[in-house]
py3Dmol code that shows the C-alpha trace and the ligand (Angstrom):
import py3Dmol

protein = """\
ATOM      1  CA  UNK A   1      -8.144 -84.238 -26.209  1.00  0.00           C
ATOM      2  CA  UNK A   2     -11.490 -85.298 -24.790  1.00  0.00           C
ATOM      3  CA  UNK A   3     -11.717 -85.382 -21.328  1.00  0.00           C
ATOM      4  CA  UNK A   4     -12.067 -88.054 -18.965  1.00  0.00           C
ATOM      5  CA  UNK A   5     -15.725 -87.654 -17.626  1.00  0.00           C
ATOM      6  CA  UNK A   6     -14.547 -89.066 -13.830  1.00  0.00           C
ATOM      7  CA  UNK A   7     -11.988 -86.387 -13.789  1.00  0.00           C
ATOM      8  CA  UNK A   8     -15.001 -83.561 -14.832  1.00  0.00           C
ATOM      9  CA  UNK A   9     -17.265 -84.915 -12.489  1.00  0.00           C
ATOM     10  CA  UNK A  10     -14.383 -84.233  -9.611  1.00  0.00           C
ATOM     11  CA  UNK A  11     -14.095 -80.790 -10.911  1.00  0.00           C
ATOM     12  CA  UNK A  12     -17.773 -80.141 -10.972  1.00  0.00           C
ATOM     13  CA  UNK A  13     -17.647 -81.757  -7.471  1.00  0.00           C
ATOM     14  CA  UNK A  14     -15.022 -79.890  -6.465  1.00  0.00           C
ATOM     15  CA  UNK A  15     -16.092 -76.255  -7.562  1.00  0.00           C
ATOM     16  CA  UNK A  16     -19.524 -77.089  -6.370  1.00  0.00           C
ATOM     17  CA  UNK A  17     -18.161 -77.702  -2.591  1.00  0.00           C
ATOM     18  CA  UNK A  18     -15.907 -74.291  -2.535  1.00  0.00           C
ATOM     19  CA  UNK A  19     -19.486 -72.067  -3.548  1.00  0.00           C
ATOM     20  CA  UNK A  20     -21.090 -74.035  -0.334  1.00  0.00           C
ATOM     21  CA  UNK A  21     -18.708 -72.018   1.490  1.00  0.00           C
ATOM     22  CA  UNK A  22     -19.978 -69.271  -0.056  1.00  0.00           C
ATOM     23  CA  UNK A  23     -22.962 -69.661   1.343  1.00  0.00           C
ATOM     24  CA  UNK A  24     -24.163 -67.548   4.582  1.00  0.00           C
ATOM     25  CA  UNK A  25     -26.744 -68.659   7.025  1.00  0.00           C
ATOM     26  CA  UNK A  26     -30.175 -66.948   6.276  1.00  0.00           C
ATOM     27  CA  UNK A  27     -29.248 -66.770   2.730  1.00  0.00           C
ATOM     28  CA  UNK A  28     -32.510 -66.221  -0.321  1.00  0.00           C
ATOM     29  CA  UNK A  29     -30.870 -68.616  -3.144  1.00  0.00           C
ATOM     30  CA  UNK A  30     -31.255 -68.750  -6.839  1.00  0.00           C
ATOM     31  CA  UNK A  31     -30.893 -72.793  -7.602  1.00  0.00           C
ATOM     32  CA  UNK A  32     -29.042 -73.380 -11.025  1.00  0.00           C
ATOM     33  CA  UNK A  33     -29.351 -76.083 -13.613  1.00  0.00           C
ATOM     34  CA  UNK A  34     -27.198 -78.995 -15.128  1.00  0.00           C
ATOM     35  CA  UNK A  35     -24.769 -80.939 -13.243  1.00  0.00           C
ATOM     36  CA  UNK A  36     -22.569 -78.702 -11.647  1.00  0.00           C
ATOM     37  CA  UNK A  37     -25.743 -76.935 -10.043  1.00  0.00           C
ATOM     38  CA  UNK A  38     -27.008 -80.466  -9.014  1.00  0.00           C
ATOM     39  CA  UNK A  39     -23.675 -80.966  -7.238  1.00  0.00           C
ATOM     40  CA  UNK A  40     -24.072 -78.052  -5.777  1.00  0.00           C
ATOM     41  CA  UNK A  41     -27.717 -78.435  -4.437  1.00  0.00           C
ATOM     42  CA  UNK A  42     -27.423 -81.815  -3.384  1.00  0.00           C
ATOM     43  CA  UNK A  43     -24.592 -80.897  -0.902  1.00  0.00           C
ATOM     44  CA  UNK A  44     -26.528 -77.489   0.175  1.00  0.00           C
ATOM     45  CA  UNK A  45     -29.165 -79.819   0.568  1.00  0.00           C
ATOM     46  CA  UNK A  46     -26.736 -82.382   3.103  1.00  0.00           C
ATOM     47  CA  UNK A  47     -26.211 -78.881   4.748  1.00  0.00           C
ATOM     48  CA  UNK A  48     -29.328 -78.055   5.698  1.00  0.00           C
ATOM     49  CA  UNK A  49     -30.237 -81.447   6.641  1.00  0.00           C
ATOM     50  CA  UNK A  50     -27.398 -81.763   9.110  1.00  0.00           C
ATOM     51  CA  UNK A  51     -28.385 -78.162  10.784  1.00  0.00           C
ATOM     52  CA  UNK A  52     -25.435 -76.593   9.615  1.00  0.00           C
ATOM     53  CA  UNK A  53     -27.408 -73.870   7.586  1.00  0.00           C
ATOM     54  CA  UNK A  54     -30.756 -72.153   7.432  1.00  0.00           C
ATOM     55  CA  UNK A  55     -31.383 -71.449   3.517  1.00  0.00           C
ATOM     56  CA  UNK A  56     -34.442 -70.963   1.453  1.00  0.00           C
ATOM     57  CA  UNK A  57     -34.561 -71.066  -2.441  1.00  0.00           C
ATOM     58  CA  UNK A  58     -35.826 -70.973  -5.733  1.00  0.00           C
ATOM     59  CA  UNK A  59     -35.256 -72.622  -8.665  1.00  0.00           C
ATOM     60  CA  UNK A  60     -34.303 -71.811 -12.173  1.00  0.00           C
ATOM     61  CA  UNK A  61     -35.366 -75.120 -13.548  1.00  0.00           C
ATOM     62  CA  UNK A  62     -38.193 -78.219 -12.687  1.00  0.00           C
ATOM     63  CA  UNK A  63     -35.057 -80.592 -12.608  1.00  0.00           C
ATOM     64  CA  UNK A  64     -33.209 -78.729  -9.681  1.00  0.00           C
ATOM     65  CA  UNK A  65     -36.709 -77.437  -8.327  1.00  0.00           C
ATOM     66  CA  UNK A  66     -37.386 -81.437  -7.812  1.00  0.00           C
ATOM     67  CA  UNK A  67     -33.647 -81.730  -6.568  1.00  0.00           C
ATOM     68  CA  UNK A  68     -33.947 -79.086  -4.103  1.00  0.00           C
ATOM     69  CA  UNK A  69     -37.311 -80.711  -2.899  1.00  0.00           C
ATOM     70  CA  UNK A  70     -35.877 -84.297  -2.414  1.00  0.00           C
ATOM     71  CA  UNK A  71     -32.743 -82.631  -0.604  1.00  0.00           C
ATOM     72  CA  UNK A  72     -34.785 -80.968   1.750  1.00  0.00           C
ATOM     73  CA  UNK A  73     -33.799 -77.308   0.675  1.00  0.00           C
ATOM     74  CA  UNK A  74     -37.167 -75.041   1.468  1.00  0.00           C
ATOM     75  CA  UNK A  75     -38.280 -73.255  -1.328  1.00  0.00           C
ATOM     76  CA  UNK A  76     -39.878 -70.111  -2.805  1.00  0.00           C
ATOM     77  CA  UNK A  77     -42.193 -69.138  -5.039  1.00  0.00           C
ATOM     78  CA  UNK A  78     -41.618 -66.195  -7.518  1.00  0.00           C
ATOM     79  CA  UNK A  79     -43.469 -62.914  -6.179  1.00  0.00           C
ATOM     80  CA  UNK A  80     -43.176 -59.111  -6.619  1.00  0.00           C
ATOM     81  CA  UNK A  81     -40.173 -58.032  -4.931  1.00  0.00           C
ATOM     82  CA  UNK A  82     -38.326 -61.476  -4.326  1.00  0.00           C
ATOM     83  CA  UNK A  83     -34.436 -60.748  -4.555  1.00  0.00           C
ATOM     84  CA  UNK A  84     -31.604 -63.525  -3.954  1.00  0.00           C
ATOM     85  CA  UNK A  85     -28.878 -62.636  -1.909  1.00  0.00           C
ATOM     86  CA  UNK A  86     -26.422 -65.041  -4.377  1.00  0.00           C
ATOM     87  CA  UNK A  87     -27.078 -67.411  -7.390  1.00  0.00           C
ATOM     88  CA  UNK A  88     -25.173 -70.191  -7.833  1.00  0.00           C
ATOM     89  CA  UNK A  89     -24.906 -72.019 -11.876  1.00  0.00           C
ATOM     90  CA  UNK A  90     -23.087 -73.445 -13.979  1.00  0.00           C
ATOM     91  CA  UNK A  91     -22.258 -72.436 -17.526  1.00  0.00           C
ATOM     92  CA  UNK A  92     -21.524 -73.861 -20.804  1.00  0.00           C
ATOM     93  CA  UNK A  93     -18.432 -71.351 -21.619  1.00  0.00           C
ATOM     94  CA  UNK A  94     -17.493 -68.466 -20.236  1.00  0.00           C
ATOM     95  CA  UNK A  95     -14.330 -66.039 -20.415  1.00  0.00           C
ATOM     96  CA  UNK A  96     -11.810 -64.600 -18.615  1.00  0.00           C
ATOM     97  CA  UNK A  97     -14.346 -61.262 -18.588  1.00  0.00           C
ATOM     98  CA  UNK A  98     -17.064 -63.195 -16.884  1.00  0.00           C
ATOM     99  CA  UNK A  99     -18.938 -62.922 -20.531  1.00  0.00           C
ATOM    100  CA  UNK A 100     -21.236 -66.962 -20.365  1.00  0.00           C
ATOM    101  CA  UNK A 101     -22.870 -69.343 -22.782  1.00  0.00           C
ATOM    102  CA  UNK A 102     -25.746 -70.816 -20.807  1.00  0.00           C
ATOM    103  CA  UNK A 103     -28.769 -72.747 -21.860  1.00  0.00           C
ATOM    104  CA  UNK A 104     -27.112 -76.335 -22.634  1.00  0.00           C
ATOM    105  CA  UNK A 105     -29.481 -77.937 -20.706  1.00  0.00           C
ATOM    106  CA  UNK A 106     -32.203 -75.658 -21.773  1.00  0.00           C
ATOM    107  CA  UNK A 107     -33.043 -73.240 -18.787  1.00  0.00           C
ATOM    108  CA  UNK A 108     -31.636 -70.065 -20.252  1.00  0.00           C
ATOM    109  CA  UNK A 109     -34.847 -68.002 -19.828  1.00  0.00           C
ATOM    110  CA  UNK A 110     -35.192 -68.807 -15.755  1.00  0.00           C
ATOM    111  CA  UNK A 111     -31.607 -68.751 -15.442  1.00  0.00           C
ATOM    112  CA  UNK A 112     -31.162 -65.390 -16.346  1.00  0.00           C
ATOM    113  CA  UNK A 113     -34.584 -63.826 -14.907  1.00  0.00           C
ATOM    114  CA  UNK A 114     -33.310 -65.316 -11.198  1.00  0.00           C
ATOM    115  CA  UNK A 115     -29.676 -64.100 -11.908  1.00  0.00           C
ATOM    116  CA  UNK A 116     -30.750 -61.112 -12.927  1.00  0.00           C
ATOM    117  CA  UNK A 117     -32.882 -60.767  -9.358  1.00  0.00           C
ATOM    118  CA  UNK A 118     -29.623 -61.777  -7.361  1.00  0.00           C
ATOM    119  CA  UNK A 119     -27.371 -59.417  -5.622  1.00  0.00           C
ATOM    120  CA  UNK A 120     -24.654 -61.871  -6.706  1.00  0.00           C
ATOM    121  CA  UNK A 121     -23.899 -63.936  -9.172  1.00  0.00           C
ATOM    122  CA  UNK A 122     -21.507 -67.023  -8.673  1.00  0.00           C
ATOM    123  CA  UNK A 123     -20.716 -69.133 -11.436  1.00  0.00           C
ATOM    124  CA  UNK A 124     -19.390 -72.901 -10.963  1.00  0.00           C
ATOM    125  CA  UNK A 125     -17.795 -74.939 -13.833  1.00  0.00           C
ATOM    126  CA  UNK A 126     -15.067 -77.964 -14.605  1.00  0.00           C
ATOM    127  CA  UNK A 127     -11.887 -76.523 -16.250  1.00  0.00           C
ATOM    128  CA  UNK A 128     -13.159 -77.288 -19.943  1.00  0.00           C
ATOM    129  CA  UNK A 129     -15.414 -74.173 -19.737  1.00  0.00           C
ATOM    130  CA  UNK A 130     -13.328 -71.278 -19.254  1.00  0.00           C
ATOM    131  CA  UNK A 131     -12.275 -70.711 -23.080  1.00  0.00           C
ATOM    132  CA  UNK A 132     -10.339 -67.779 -24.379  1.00  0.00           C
ATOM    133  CA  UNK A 133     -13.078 -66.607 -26.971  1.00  0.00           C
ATOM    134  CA  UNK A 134     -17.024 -67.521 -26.534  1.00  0.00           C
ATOM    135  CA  UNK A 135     -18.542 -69.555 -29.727  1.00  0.00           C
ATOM    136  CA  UNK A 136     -17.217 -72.791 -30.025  1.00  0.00           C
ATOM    137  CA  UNK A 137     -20.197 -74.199 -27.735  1.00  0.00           C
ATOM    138  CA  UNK A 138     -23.328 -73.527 -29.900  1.00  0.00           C
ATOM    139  CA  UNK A 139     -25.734 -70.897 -28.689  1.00  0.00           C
ATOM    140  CA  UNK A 140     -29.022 -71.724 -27.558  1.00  0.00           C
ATOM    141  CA  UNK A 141     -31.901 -69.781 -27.637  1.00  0.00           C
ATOM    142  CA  UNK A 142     -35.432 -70.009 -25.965  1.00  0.00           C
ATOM    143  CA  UNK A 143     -37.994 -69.684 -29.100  1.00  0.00           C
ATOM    144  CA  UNK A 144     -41.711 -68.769 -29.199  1.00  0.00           C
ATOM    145  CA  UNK A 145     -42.860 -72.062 -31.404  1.00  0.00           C
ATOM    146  CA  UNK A 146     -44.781 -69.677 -34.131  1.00  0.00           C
ATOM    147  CA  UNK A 147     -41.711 -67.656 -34.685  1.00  0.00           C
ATOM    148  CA  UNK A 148     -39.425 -70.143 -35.536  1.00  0.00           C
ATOM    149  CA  UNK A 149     -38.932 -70.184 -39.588  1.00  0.00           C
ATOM    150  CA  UNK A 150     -38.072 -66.281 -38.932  1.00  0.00           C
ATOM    151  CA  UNK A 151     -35.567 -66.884 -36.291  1.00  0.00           C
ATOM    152  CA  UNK A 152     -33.938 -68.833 -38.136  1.00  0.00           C
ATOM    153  CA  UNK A 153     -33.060 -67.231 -40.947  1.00  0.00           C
ATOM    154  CA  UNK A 154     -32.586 -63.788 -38.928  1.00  0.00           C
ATOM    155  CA  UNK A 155     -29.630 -66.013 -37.082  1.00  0.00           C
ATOM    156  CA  UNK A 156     -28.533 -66.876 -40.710  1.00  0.00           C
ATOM    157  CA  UNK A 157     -28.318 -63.707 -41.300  1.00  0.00           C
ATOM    158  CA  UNK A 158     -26.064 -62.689 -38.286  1.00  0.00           C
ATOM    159  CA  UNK A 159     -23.626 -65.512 -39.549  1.00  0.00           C
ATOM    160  CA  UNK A 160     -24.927 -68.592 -37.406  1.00  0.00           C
ATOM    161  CA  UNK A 161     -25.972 -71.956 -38.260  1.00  0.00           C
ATOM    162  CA  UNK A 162     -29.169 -72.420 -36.658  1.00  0.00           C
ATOM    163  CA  UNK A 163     -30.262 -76.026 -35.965  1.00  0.00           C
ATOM    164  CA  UNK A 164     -33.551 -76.863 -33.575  1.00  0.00           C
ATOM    165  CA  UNK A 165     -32.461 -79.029 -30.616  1.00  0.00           C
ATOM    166  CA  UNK A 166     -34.765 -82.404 -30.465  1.00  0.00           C
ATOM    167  CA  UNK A 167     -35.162 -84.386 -27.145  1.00  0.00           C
ATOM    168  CA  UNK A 168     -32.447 -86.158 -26.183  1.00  0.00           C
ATOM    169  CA  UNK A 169     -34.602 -89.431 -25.398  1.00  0.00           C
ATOM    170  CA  UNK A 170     -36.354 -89.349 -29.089  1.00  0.00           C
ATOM    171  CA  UNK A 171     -34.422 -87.919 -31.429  1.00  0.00           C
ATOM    172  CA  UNK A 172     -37.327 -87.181 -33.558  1.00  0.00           C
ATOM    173  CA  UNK A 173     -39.673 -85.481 -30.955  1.00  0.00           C
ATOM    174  CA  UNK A 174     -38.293 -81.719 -30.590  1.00  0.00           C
ATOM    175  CA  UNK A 175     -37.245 -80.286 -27.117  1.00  0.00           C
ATOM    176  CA  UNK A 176     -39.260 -78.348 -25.096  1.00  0.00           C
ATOM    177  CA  UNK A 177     -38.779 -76.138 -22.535  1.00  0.00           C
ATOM    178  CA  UNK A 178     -39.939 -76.059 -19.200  1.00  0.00           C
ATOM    179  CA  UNK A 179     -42.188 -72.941 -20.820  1.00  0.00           C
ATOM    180  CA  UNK A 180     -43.111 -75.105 -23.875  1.00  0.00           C
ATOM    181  CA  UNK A 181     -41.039 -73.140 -26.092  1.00  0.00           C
ATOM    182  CA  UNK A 182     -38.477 -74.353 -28.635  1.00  0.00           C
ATOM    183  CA  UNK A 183     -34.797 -74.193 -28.652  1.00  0.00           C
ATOM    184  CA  UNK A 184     -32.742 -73.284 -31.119  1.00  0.00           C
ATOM    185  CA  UNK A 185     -28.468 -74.108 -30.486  1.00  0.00           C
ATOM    186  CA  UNK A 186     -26.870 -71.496 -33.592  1.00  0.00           C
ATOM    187  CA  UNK A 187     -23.441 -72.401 -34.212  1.00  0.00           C
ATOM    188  CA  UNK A 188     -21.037 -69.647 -34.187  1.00  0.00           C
ATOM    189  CA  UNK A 189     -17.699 -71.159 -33.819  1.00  0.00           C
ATOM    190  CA  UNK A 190     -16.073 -68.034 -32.756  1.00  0.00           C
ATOM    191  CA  UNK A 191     -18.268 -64.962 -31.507  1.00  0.00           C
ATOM    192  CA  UNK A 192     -15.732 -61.698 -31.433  1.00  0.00           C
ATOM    193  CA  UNK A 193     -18.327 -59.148 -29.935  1.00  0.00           C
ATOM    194  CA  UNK A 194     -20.557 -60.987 -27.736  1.00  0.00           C
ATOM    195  CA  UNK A 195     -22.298 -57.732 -26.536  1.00  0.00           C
ATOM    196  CA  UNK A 196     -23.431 -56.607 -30.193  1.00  0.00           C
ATOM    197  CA  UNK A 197     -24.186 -59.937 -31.059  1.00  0.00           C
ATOM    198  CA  UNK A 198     -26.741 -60.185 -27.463  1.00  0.00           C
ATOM    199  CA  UNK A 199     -28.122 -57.270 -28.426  1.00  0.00           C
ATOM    200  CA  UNK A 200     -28.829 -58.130 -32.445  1.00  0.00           C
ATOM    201  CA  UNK A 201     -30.551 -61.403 -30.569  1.00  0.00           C
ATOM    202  CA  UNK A 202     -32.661 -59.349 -28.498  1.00  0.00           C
ATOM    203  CA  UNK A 203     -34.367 -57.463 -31.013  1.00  0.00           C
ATOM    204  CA  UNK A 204     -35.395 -60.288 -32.888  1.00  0.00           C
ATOM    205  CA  UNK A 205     -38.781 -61.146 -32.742  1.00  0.00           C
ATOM    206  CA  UNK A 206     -39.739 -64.695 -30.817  1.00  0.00           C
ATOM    207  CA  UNK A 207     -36.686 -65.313 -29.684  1.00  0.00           C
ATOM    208  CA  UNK A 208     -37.857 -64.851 -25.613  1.00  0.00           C
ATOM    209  CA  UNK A 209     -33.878 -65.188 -24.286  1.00  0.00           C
ATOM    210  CA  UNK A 210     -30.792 -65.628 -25.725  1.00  0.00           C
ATOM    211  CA  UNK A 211     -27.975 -67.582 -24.419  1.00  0.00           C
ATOM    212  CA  UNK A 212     -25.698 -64.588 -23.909  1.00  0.00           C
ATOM    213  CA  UNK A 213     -24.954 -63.734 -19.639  1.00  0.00           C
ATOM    214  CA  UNK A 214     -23.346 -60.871 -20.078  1.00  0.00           C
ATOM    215  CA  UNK A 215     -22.521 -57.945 -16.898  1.00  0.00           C
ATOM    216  CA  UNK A 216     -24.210 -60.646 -14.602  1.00  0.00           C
ATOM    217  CA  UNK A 217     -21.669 -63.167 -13.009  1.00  0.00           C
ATOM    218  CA  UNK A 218     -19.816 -61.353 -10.341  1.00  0.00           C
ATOM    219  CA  UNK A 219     -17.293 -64.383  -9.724  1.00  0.00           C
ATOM    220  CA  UNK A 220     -16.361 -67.695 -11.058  1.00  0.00           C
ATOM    221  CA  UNK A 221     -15.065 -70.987  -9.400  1.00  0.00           C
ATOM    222  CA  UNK A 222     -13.097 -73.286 -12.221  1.00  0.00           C
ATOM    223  CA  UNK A 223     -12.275 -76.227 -10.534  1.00  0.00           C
ATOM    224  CA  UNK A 224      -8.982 -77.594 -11.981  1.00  0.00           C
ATOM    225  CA  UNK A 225      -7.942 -80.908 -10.905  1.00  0.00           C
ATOM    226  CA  UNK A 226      -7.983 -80.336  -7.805  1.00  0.00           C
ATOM    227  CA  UNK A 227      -7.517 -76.821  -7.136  1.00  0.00           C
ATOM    228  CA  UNK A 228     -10.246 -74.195  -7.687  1.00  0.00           C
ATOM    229  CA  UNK A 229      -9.216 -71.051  -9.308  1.00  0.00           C
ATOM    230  CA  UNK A 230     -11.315 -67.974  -8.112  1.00  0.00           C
ATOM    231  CA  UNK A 231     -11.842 -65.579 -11.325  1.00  0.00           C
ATOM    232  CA  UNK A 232     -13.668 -62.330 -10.033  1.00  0.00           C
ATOM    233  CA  UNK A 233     -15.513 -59.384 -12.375  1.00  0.00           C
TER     234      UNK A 233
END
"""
ligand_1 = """\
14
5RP
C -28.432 -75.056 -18.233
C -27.115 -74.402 -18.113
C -26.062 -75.123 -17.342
O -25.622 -74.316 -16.319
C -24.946 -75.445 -18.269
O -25.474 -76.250 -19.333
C -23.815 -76.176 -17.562
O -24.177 -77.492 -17.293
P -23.202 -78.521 -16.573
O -22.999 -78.015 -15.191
O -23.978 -79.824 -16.629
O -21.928 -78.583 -17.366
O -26.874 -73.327 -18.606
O -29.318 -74.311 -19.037
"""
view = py3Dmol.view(width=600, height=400)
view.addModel(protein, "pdb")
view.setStyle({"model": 0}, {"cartoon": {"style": "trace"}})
view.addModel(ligand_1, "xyz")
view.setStyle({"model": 1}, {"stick": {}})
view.zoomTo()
view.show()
């Protein structure tokens, strides 16, 4: 059944406003992407406006860097050393392990570097994403432009369908990443061993991240109607 995009936007709404309370005065922030994150910043951003917390952050994407900027949330600039005491995204699927698909809305590669640099990693999603086996949402990967013939047919190789994402306002214009790379969504349907199948990504040339979170999200908030279920590592 497909389902009813006012009721997803609640959810998103709704798991966005439980990680606020998450959120400690003083706090370093990693910023997600897609619409759950934007939930999520714009009411960290009402927050800070009303005095209620001191937070500074950074970004994993130019979308929710802008975001963060028009809600008034200070930010940071990447530099040697920088840690975040929590990260707070979305995610395209994930599983009852804490095992993600990210990179829907293309910001795989800063997703994970900034994750990767938090202390804690809180995941926020509408009830559709929590599946019982990763694969049926296709798996992107960030792609170095030259490589791209040979990625795809390595990812032929490992059983995926491979297909180049285009922009979504010109269908014939392909998408780039906020690094100018390419992305490439393989379709897997069902992935039984996500860990072997991260690290067979990772040793193909070109591919600079793969869409595979895996030992990084230390909690997740599923917003079901209204309740929000609290799934921890
Ligand atoms: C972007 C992401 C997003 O977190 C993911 O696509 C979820 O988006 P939404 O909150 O809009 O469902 O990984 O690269």
């Amino acid at each position: 059944m497909t389902p009813d995009p006012s009721q997803l936007a609640s959810e998103k709404r709704h798991a966005a406003a439980a990680a606020l309370r998450w959120v400690r005065d003083g706090m370093l922030l990693s910023l997600g992407s897609g619409s759950t994150s934007a939930a999520f910043i714009t009411l960290l951003g009402e927050a800070v406006q009303a005095g209620q917390l001191r937070v500074q952050g950074t970004a994993t994407s130019l979308a929710s860097e802008n975001l963060a900027r028009q809600v008034g949330i200070p930010l940071v600039e990447p530099r040697r050393g920088l840690r975040f005491d929590l990260a707070v995204d979305g995610a395209d699927e994930l599983d009852a392990q804490l095992r993600l698909i990210k990179g829907g809305g293309g910001a795989l590669l800063r997703e994970k570097l900034l994750e990767t640099a938090s202390e804690y990693f809180l995941v926020i999603a509408d009830s559709t994403k929590l599946v019982p086996q990763l694969g049926r949402f296709p798996l992107p990967l960030e792609v170095v432009p030259f490589a791209l013939p040979w990625v795809m047919d390595a990812v032929e190789k490992l059983g995926g369908a491979p297909m180049v994402r285009t922009a979504k306002a010109d269908p014939n214009q392909l998408y780039r990443s906020d690094q100018n790379n390419l992305l490439v969504d393989c379709h897997f349907e069902v992935i039984p061993d996500p860990e072997r199948l991260a690290h067979q990504l990772q040793n193909i040339p070109g591919i600079v991240e793969q869409g595979l979170f895996i030992d990084l999200a230390k909690a997740a908030l599923i917003a079901n109607g209204q309740e929000v279920q609290v799934i921890r590592a």
